[in-house]
N, C-alpha and C positions, 0 to 999 in steps of 0.2 A: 504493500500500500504506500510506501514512502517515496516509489520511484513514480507509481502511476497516477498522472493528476486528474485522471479521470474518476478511480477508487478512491481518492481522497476526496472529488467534488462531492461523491454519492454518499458516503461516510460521512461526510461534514454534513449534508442535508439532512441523513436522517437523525442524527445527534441535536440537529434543529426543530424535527419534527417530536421529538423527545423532549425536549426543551417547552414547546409549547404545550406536549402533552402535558407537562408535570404545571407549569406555569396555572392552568386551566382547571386545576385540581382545589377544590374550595373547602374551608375550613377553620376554624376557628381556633381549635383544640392546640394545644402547645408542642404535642405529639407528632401534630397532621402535619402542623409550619414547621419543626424540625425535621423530620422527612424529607420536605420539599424543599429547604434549603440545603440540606446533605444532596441530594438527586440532584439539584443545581449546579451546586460546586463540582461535583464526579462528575456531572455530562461539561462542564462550562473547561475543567481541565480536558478533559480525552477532546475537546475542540481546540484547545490552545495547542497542544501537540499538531492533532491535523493540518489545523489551521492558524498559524501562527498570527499575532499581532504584532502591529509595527511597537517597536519601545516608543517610550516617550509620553503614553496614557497614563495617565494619574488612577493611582491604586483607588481611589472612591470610585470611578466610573468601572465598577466592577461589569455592567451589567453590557452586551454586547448589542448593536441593532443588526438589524438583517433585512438584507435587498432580498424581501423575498417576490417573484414575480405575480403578476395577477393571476388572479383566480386559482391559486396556490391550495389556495385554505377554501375550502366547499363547506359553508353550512347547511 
């Protein structure tokens, strides 16, 4: 996966689609939000690896945007 930028585009997406899966997950409970913040961190690194970021982002803006293209997401 590290040589092929195609395995890495498809690998990055669904790490994305996991992302919004866990994102989408509602709760209150102290238990629920820790979870989803563990699930976050674990998919947000195995993305860092795939997909690196430029340095120079300030360690607050933890949270990534994504060009994702229309009609991606179907409700």
């Amino acid at each position: 996966i590290s040589r092929d930028a195609e395995q890495r585009q498809k690998f990055s997406e669904k790490i994305i689609v996991l992302l919004l899966t866990v994102d989408a997950i509602q709760g209150v409970d102290m238990m629920v939000r820790a979870a989803k913040r563990s699930m976050v961190d674990e998919l947000e690194a195995m993305l860092d690896v795939v997909d690196p970021q430029e340095p120079g982002k300030s360690l607050s803006m933890r949270r990534r945007t994504f060009d994702m293209p229309s009609g991606a997401i179907q409700k």
